[in-house]
C-alpha positions in Angstrom: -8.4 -85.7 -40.5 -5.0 -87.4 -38.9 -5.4 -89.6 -36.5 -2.5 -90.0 -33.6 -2.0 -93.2 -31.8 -1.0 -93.2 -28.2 1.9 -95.8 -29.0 3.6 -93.3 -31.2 3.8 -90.3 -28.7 6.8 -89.0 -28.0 7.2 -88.4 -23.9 9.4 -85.8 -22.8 10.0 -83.8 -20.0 8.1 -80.3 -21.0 6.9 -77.6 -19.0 4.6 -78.4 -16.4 0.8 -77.2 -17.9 1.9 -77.3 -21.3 -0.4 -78.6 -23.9 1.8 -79.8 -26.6 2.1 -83.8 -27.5 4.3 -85.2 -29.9 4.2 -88.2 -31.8 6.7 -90.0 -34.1 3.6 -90.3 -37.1 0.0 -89.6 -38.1 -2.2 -91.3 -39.8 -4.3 -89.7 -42.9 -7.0 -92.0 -42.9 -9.2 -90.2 -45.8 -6.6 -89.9 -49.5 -8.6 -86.7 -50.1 -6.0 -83.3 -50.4 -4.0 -81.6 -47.8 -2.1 -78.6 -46.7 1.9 -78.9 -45.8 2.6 -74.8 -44.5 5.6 -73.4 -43.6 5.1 -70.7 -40.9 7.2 -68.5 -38.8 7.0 -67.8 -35.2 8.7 -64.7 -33.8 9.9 -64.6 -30.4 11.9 -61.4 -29.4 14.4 -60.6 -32.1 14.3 -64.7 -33.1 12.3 -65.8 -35.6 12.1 -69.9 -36.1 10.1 -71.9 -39.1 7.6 -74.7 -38.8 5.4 -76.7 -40.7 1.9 -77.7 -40.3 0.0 -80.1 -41.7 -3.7 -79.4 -42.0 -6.3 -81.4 -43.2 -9.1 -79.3 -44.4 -9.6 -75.6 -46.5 -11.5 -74.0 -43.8 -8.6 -74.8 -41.0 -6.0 -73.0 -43.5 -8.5 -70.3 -43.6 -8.4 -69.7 -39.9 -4.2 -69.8 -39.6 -4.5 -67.6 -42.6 -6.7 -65.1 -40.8 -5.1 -65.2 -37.7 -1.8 -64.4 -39.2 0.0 -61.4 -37.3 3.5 -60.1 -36.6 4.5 -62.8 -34.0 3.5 -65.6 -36.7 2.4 -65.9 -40.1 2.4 -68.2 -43.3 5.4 -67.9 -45.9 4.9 -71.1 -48.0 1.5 -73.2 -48.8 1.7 -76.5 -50.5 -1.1 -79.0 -51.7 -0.5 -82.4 -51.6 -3.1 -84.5 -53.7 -3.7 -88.4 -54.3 -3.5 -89.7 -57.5 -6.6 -89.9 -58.1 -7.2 -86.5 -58.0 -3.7 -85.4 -59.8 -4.1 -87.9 -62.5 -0.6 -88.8 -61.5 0.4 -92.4 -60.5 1.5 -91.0 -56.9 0.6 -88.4 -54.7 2.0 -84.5 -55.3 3.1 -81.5 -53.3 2.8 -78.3 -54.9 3.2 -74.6 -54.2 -0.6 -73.5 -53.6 -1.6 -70.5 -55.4 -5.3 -70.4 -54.7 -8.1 -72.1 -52.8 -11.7 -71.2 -54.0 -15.3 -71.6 -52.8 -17.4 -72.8 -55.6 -20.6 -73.6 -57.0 -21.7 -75.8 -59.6 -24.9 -73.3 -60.6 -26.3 -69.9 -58.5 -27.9 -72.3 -55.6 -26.0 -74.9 -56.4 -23.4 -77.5 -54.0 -20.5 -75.7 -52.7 -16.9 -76.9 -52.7 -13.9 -76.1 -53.2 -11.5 -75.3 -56.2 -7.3 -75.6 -55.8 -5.7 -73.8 -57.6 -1.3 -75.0 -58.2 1.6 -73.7 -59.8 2.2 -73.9 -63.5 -2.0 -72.8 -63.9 -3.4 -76.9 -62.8 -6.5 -76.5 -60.4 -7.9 -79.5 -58.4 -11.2 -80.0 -57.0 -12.9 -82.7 -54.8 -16.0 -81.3 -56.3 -18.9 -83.8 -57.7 -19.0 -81.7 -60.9 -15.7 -82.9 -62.7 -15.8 -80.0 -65.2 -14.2 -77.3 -63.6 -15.0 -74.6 -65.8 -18.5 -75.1 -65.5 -17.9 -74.0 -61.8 -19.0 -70.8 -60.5 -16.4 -69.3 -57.9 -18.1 -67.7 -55.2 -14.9 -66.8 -52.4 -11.2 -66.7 -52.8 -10.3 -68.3 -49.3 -6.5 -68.3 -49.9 -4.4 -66.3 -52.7 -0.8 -66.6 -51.9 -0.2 -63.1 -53.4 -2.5 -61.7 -50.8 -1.7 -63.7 -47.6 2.3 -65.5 -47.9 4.9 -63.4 -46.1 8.4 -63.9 -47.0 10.4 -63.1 -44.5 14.0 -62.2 -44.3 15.2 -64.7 -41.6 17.6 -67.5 -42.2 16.0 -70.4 -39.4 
């Protein structure tokens, strides 16, 4: 989860009814893993990148599934903490897969990340990943990336 603080929103004059806030930072308050995507809106014959930051698998399911013409996902990363990337720092890297698992056939579920150059992740309590039983593939960026042709 992020948390916002009302001393770093951004006031500007917008559209009267709009729903949008911005704010200058956010706040991770939790050093568990997170999604940086790049997505692209269309609007007419314009097409314009953004990125989102979101905080748990099943809220990049949804923008994954709701993925259409007017806006889709071309790039997933996963940024980790170094305690889960063995690193000394936090990463960001290109997101291949994100898997529902299972440490046994009724076991606890979690998730399984799966990053470029064949390193997977987990948050999971079992810490031996092969001994974990994937049950969904909730993300594959073969399936659901679109590149797109547009230079925003």
């Amino acid at each position: 989860m992020f948390t916002t603080y009302r001393s770093a929103e951004i006031h500007l004059d917008t559209a009267e009814g709009t729903t949008t806030q911005l704010w200058s930072y956010v706040e991770q308050e939790i050093s568990w893993p997170w999604f940086y995507l790049q997505i692209v809106r269309r609007h007419g014959r314009q097409a314009y990148r953004s990125m989102l930051m979101v905080n748990h698998a099943h809220d990049l399911k949804k923008i994954i599934d709701d993925q259409s013409n007017l806006a889709w996902a071309e790039e997933v990363q996963l940024v980790t903490p170094a305690h889960v990337n063995g690193h000394s720092r936090w990463l960001m890297e290109p997101l291949k897969e994100v898997c529902v698992v299972r440490d046994g056939p009724s076991g606890d579920p979690g998730y399984l990340y799966k990053v470029a150059n064949g390193v997977s992740y987990s948050m999971h309590h079992r810490r031996n990943l092969e001994a974990l039983i994937v049950t969904d593939v909730i993300f594959s960026a073969e399936m659901h990336l679109r590149r797109s042709d547009i230079n925003a």
